[in-house]
C-alpha positions as a Markdown table, in Angstrom:
| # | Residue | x | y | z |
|---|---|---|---|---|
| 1 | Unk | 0.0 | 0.0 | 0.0 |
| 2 | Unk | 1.5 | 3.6 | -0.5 |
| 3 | Unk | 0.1 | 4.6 | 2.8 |
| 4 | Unk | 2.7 | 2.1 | 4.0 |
| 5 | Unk | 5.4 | 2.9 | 2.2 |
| 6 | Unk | 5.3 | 6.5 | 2.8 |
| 7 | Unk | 5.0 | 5.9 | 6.5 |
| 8 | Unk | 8.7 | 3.7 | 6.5 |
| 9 | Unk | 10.0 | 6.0 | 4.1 |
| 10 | Unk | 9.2 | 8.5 | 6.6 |
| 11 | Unk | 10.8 | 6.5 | 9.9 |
| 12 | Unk | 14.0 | 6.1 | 8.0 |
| 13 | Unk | 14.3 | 9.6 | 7.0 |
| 14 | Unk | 13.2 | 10.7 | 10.7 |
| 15 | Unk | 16.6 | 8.6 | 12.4 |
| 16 | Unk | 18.7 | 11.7 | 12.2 |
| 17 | Unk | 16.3 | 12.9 | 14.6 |
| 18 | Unk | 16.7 | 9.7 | 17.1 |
| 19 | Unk | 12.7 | 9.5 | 17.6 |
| 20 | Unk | 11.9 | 8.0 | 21.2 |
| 21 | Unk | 8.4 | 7.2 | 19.8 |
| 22 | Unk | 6.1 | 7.5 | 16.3 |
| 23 | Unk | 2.4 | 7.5 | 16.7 |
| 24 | Unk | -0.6 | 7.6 | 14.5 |
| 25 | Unk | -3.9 | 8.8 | 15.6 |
| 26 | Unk | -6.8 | 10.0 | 13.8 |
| 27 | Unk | -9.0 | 7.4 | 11.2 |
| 28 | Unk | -5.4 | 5.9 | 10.8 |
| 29 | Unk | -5.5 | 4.3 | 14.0 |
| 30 | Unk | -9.1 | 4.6 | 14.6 |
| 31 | Unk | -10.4 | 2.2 | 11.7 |
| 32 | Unk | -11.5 | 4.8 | 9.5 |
| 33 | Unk | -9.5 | 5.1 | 7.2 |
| 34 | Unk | -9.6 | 6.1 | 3.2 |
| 35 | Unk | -6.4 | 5.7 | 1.5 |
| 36 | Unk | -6.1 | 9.2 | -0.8 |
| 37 | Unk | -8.1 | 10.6 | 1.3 |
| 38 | Unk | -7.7 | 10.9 | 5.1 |
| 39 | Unk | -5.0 | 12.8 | 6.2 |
| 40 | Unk | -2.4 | 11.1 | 8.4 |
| 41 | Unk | -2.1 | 12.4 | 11.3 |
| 42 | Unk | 1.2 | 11.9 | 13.4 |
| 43 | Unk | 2.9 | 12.2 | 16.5 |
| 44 | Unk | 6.8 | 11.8 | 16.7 |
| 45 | Unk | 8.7 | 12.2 | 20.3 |
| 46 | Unk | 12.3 | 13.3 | 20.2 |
| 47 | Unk | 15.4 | 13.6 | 22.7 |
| 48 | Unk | 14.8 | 17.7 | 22.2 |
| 49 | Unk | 15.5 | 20.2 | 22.2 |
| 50 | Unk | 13.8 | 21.2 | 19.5 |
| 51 | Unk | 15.8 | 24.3 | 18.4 |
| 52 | Unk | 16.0 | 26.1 | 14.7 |
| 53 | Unk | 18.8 | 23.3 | 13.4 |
| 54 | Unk | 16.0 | 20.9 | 14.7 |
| 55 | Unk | 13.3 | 22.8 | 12.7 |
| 56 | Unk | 15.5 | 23.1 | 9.8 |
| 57 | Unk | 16.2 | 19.3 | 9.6 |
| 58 | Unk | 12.5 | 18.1 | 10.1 |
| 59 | Unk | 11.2 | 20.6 | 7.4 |
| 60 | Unk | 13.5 | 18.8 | 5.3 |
| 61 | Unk | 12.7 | 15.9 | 5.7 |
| 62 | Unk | 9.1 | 16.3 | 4.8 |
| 63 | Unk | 10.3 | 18.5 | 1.8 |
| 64 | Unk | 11.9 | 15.5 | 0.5 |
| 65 | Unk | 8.5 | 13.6 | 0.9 |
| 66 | Unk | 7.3 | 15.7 | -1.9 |
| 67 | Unk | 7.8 | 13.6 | -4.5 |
| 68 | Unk | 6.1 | 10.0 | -2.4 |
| 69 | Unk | 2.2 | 9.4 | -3.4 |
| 70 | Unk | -0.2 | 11.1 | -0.1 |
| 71 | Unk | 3.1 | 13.0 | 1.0 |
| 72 | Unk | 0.9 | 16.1 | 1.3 |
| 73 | Unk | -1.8 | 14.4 | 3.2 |
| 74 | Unk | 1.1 | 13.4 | 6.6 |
| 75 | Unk | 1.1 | 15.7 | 9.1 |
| 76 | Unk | 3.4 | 15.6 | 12.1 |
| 77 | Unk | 3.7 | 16.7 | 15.5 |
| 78 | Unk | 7.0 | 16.8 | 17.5 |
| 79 | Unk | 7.0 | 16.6 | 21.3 |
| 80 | Unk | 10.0 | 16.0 | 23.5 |
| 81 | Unk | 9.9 | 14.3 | 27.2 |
| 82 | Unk | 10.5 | 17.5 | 28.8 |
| 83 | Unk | 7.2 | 19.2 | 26.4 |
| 84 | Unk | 4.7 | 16.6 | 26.8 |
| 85 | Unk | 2.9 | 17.3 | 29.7 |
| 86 | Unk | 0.8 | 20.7 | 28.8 |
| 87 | Unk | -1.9 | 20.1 | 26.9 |
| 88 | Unk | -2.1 | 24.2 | 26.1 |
| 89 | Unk | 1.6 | 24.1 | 24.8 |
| 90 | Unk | 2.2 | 24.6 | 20.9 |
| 91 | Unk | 4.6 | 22.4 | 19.3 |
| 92 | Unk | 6.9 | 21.9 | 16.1 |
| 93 | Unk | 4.1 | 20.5 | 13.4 |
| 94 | Unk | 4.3 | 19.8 | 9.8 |
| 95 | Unk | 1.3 | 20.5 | 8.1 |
| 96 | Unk | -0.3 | 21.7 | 4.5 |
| 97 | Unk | 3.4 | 22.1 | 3.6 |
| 98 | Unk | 4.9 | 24.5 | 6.1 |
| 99 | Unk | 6.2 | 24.3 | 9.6 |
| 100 | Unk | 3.7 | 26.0 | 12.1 |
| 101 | Unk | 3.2 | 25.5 | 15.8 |
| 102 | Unk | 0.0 | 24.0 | 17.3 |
| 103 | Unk | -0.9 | 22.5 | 20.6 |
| 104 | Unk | -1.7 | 18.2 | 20.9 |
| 105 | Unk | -5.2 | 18.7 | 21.9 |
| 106 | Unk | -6.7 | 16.2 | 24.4 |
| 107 | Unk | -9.3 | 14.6 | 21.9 |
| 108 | Unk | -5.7 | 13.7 | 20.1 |
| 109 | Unk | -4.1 | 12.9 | 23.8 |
| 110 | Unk | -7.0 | 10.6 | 24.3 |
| 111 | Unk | -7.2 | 9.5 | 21.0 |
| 112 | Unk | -3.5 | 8.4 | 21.2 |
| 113 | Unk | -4.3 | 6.4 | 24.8 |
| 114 | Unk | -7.3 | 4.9 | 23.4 |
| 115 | Unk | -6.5 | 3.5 | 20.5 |
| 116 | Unk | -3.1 | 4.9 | 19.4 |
| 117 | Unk | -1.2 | 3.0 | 16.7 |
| 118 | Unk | 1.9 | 2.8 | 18.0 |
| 119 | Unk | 4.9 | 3.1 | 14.3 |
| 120 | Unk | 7.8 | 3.0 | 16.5 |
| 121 | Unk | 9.5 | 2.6 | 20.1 |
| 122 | Unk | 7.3 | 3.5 | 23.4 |
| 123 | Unk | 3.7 | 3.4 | 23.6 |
| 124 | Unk | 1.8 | 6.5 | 24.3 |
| 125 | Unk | 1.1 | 5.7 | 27.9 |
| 126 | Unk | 5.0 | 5.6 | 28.7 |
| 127 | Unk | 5.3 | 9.1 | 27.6 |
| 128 | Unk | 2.1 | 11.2 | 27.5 |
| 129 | Unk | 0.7 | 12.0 | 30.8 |
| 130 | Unk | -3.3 | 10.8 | 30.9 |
| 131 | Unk | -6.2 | 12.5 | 30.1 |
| 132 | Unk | -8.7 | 13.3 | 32.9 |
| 133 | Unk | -12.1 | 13.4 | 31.8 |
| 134 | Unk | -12.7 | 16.9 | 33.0 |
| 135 | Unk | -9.8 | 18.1 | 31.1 |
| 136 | Unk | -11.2 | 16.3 | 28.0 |
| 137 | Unk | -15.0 | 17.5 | 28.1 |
| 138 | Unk | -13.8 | 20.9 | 28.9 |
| 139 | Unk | -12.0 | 21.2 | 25.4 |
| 140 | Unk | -14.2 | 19.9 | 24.0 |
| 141 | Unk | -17.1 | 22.5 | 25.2 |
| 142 | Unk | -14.8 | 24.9 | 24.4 |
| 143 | Unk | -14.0 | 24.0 | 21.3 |
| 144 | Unk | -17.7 | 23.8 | 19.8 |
| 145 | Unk | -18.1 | 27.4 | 21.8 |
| 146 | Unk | -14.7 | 29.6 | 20.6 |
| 147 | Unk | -14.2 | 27.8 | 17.6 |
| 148 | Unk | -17.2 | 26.9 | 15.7 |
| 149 | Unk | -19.7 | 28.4 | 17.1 |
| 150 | Unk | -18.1 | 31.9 | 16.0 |
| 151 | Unk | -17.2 | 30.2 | 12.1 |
| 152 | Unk | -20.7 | 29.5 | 11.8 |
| 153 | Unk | -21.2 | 33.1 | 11.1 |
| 154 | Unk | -18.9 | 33.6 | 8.5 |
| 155 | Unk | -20.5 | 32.3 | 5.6 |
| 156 | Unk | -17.9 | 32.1 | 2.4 |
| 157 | Unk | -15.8 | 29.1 | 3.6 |
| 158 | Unk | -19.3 | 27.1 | 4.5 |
| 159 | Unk | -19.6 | 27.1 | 0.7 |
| 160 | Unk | -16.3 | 24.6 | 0.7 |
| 161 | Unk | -16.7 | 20.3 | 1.0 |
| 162 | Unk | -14.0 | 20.5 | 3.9 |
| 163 | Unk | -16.2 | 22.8 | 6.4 |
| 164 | Unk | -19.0 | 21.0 | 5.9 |
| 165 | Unk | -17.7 | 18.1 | 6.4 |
| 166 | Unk | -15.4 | 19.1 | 9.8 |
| 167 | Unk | -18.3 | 20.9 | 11.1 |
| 168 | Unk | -20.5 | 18.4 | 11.4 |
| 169 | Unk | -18.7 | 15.6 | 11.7 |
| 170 | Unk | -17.2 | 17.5 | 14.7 |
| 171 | Unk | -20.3 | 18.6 | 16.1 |
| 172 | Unk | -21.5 | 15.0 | 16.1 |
| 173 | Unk | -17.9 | 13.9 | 18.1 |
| 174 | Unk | -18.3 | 16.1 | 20.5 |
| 175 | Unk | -21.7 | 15.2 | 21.4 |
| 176 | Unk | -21.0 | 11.6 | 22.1 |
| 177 | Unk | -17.9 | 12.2 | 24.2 |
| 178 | Unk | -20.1 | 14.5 | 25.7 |
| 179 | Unk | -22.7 | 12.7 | 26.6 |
| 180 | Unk | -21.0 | 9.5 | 27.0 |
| 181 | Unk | -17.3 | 10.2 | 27.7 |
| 182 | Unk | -16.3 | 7.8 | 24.9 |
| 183 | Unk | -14.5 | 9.3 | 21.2 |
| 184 | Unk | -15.7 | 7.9 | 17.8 |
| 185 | Unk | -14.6 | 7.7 | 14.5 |
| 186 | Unk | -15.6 | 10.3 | 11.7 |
| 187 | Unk | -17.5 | 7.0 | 9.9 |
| 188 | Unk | -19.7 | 6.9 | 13.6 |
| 189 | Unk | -20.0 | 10.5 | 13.8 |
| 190 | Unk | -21.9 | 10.1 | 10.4 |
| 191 | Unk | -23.8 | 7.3 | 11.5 |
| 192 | Unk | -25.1 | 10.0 | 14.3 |
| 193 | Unk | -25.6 | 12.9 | 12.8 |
| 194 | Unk | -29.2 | 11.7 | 11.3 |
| 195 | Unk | -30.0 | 11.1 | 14.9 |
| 196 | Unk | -29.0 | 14.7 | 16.2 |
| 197 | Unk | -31.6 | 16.3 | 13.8 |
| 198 | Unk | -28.7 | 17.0 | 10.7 |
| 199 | Unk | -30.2 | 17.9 | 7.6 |
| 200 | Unk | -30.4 | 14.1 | 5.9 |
| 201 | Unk | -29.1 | 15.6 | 2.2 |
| 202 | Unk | -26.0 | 17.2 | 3.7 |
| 203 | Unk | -25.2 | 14.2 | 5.8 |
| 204 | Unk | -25.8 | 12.0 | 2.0 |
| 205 | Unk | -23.7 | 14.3 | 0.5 |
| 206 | Unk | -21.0 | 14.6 | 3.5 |
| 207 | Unk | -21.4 | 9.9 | 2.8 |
| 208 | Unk | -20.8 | 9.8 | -1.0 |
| 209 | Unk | -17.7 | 12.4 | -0.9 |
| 210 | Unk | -16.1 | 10.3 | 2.0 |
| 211 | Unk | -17.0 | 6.8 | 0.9 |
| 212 | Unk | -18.8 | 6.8 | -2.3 |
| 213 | Unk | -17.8 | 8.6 | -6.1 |
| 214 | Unk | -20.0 | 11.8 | -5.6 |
| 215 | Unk | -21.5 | 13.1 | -8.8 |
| 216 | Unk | -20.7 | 17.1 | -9.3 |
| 217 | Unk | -23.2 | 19.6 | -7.7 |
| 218 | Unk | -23.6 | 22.7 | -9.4 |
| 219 | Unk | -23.1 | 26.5 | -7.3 |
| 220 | Unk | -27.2 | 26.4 | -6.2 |
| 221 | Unk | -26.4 | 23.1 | -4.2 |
| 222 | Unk | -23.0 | 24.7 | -2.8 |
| 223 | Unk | -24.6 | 27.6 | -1.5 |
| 224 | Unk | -27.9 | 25.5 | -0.5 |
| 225 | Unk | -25.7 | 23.0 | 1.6 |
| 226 | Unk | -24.0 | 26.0 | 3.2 |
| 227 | Unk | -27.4 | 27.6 | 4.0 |
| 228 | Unk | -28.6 | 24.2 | 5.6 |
| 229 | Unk | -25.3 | 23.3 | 7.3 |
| 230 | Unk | -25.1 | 26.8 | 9.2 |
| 231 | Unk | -29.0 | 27.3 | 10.1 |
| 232 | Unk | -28.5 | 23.2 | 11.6 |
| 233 | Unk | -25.1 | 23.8 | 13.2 |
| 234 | Unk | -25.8 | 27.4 | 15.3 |
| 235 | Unk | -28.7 | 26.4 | 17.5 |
| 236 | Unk | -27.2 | 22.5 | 17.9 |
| 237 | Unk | -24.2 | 24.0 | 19.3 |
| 238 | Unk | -25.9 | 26.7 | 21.1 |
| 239 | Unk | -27.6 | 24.0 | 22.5 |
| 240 | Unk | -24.6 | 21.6 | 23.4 |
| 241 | Unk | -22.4 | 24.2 | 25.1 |
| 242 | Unk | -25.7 | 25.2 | 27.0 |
| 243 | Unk | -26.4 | 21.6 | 28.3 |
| 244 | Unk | -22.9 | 21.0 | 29.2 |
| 245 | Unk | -21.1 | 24.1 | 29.4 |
């Protein structure tokens, strides 16, 4: 599989860097999946620190990805023992082909415990503190309040598959670990979005774009499915963060 080839292409190139540990969460280690079109998400622990020659040498490495089939799809965190422990802490990440900083969330800390898939050396329970379920519920509230409840409002980038997608699927995610403390995969969060009131032609067209070969829709349906994502999503999550918040 190219998924597979890219991923040991990518733990040879890394041993410069000595990794400790390599992880995969998201529908890579969750069962969900869709070669071409998931992303794969990453973790990588290093000795540290993580300095600009550090930063210089991993954005290299992925540069030299380019060429590989789904190259543009990994995305990598880098942690080091000593920067592991604050959930609120940005770190070195590799993403839509540039280095940036972003924190390890706890729905991806949890993710990693839960079901982690473990590439190379430790586990993630040897080197990533837990996740009390306080701490995860709280981001999670505070996520669907700061985050999407304020891009609801903005109405351009609701015209585009990936928002729709993310924003619902997301909604759907947070609702369950809400309300039952347990994370699902995107393919279960689609499963229960019918259930949560979602508008059933979005969530068909959210279905044949992930797992099926979606016909084109012309600009009416675009700006339709925006109009019918938005007027679903601001009173559900009004309605969440209210219940829970």
């Amino acid at each position: 599989m190219p998924t597979e080839a890219l991923l040991d292409r990518f733990l040879r190139d890394l041993a410069p860097l000595r990794p400790l540990a390599l992880w995969a969460h998201g529908s890579l280690a969750g069962g969900d999946y869709q070669e071409g079109r998931s992303d794969l998400d990453l973790i990588a622990v290093v000795p540290g620190p993580l300095g600009p020659r550090q930063a210089l040498r991993v954005a290299r490495t992925h540069r030299a990805l380019r060429a590989e089939p789904l190259a543009a799809r990994l995305h990598c965190s880098y942690l080091t023992p000593a920067t592991t422990g604050d959930p609120g802490r940005s770190h070195l990440t590799w993403a839509h082909d540039s280095l940036l900083r972003r924190p390890v969330t706890p729905v991806t800390r949890r993710e990693l415990h839960d079901f982690g898939r473990v590439l190379h050396g430790e586990a993630p329970a040897a080197l990533l503190p837990p996740v009390p379920d306080r701490q995860l519920t709280g981001f999670v509230v505070r996520d669907q309040r700061d985050y999407w409840r304020p891009a609801v409002d903005r109405r351009r980038r609701w015209r585009q598959d990936a928002w729709v997608d993310l924003g619902l699927l997301t909604f759907a995610r947070a609702t369950v670990t809400l309300r039952e403390g347990r994370l699902i995969s995107k393919k279960e969060a689609l499963d229960e979005l019918p259930r949560l009131g979602a508008p059933a032609e979005v969530v068909q067209d959210v279905a044949r774009r992930r797992y099926g070969d979606p016909a084109p829709r012309d600009g009416a349906w675009t700006e339709r499915r925006a109009g019918l994502t938005r007027g679903y999503l601001g009173p559900a999550i009004d309605a969440l963060v209210a219940r829970y918040g």
